[in-house]
C-alpha positions, 0 to 999 in steps of 0.5 A: 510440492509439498513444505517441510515445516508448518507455518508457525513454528511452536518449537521456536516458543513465544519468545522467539515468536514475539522478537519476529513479529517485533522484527517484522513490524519495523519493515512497515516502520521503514517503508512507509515514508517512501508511501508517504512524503514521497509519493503522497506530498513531495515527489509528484509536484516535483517531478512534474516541474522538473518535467516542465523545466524541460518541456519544449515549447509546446509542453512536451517531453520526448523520453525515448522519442515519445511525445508525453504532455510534461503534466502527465509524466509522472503518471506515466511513471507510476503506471510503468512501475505497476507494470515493472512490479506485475511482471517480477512479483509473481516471479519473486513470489514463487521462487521465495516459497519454493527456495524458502529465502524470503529474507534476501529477496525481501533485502533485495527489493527494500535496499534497490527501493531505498537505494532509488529513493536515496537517489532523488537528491541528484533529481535537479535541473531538467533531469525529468528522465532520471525521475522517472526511471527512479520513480519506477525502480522504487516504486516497483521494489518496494510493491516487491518488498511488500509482497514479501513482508505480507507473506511473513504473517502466516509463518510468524502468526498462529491463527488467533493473533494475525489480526492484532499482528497486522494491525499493529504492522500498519499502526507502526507504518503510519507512525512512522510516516506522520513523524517523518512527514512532520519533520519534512515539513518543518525543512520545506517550510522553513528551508530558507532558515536551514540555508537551502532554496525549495528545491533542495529541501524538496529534495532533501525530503526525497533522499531522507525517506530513502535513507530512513527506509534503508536504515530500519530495513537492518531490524526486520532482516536481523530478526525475521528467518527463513524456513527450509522448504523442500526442493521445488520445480524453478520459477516460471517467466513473469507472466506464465508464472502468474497464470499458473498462481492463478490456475492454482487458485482456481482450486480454492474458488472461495480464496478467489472469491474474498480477492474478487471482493477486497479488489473491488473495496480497496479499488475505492479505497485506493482512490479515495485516498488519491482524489481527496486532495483533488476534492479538497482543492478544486471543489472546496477550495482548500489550500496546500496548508490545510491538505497537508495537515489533513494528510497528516491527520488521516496518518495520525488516526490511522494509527488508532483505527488500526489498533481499535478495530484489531480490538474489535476483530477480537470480539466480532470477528475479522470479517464482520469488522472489514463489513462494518469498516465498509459501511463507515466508509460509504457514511464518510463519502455521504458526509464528504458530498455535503461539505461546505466550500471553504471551510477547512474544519469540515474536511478535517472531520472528513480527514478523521473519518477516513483515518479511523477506518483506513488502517483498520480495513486494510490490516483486517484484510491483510489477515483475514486473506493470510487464512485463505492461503494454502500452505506453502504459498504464502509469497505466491498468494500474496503477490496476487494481493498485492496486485489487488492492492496497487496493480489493479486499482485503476476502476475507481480513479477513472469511474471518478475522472468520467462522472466529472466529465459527464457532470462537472461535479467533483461532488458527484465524482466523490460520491460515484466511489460509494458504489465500490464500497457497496458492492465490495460489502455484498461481495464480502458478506456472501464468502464463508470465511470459515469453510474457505479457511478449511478448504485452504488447509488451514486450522479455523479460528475460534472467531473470524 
């Protein structure tokens, strides 16, 4: 069970440390488009109306004989791919850390995603069905792909520079997504200038990511190398290989602990992130205009956060920093409560607000986590985040849906989230991170 070579190699000296981590901060740079003009503003709307288009007349489609409200398909979807990624990632996860190939795994996962995604230009007419299966394949590689990509931070990464390691990683993703956002939208907006009708810029929009995605997926996988391990037992089937990740887990309860906790903050997160633009439109009365440029400066600022509070973590510590980004997300979502009806100005500040600690707290945990992992378990650890991060998220947007119901206030709905990030900050603030670090097996930074 054991690995042959420690996790950050020093025979390999700063140079060829700094051309890895360079290396490893393009993967961000190359997927987060997909997260961004694919998934957050273009593919939703879109496949739906493809949906409609083949709707009967009572508003269903039949995949595989299944009556789906069209309006609901690409929900489905999504949920299906979450489903697809829980099965294969621990599966993946734990044949890359007994193999020790984690670079054709990750070029594997990141080329099926991009292939996917590069594939949407042909999703017209009535196509609903090849969406969907897109959608799936896509959005399940590139969960995949993450989880390897996050599993690399431990080995390229001594201690000391993880924070500023992974927040430059996300600085780069959400540079990468404003610019390519930025771009898609001159095309739609502008489409008939470029010779195109909505739907192919829409289109267009889709593939390009893909093609992005594919294009600067070459510099990590030419630079990023895998570390020879001893030979270990097989990979168990899908779900019998997440219990035993989890049994393994078991023997660092205080590992279990700080996921317990990020599960439930970033379950806010996650739907804060996905019920903005919901807020902004129904409760405020916003238009597509205005949402847009919000989410473009929430991709913006969340460069700066990132790179601010992986500043400040250096100073007080990873986990007194994610403490005080939770406390500024409960501040943010007060803030968001009392927002006026039509008045756009006020939504960016609560756009702002968001950017600034969005990045910040996710890049911090992504480091913060990579001390609790026992090592030689990177992949297999970090698949279990990464379910934490887009498998179990699923709390927040229904504790949102019910308080609508209950009230029919999107105001109360919005302001029901706070309880995530109370909870997650008790549930945080109560794990000693530097015994947990210890009882993982790993060095314990000066400051954490």
């Amino acid at each position: 069970m054991g690995i042959d070579t420690v996790r950050t190699d020093a025979a390999d000296g700063a140079d060829g440390r700094r051309r890895e981590q360079r290396g490893w901060y393009f993967y961000d740079w190359a997927c987060s488009v997909y997260s961004t003009s694919v998934l957050t503003v273009f593919l939703g709307p879109y496949l739906t109306s493809v949906a409609e288009s083949a709707a009967d007349a009572d508003g269903y489609v039949h995949p595989l004989g299944i009556p789906v409200r069209s309006g609901s398909f690409f929900a489905y979807s999504v949920s299906l791919s979450v489903i697809v990624a829980v099965l294969v990632m621990p599966v993946v996860g734990a044949a890359a850390d007994r193999t020790g190939r984690k670079k054709p795994l990750l070029g594997a996962a990141a080329y099926t995603g991009a292939a996917a995604t590069a594939g949407m230009f042909f999703l017209d007419g009535d196509r609903y069905l090849l969406g969907g299966l897109l959608l799936v394949v896509a959005n399940a590689a590139q969960s995949v792909a993450m989880m390897l990509y996050n599993s690399y931070l431990p080995q390229i990464a001594p201690p000391e520079e993880r924070d500023a390691v992974s927040s430059r990683g996300w600085a780069f993703g959400y540079a990468s997504g404003s610019l390519v956002l930025i771009a898609n939208l001159v095309l739609y907006t502008g489409h008939a200038s470029f010779g195109l009708s909505e739907s192919e810029a829409v289109r267009v929009c889709l593939a390009s990511a893909g093609l992005w995605w594919g294009a600067f997926a070459l510099i990590p996988l030419r630079r990023l190398r895998d570390r020879r391990v001893a030979a270990r037992e097989a990979a168990l089937p899908g779900f019998r290989q997440l219990a035993a990740t989890v049994r393994d887990m078991r023997r660092h309860p205080l590992t279990l602990a700080f996921l317990l906790a990020y599960l439930v903050y970033n379950d806010g997160i996650q739907t804060v992130i996905s019920q903005a633009s919901v807020y902004g439109s129904e409760e405020l009365g916003l238009g597509q205009s205005t949402l847009i440029v919000a989410v473009l400066l929430v991709q913006v600022l969340a460069v700066v956060g990132a790179l601010a509070l992986g500043r400040l973590a250096r100073t007080y510590g990873a986990k007194r920093t994610i403490l005080g980004s939770l406390v500024a997300w409960t501040v943010t979502l007060a803030a968001g409560y009392f927002l006026p009806a039509g008045a756009p100005a006020w939504f960016f500040v609560l756009a702002a607000g968001i950017g600034l600690v969005l990045g910040g707290s996710q890049a911090l945990s992504r480091s913060l986590f990579s001390h609790l992992v026992p090592p030689g378990r990177e992949a297999e650890y970090f698949s279990a985040y990464e379910m934490s991060d887009r498998g179990m998220s699923w709390l927040g947007p229904l504790l949102f849906g019910l308080t609508y119901q209950l009230t029919g206030s999107y105001r109360d709905a919005i302001i029901s989230l706070v309880a995530f990030f109370v909870i997650g900050f008790v549930l945080l603030a109560r794990v000693p991170v530097r015994r947990a670090i210890g009882d993982a097996g790993n060095p314990v930074p000066e400051r954490i």
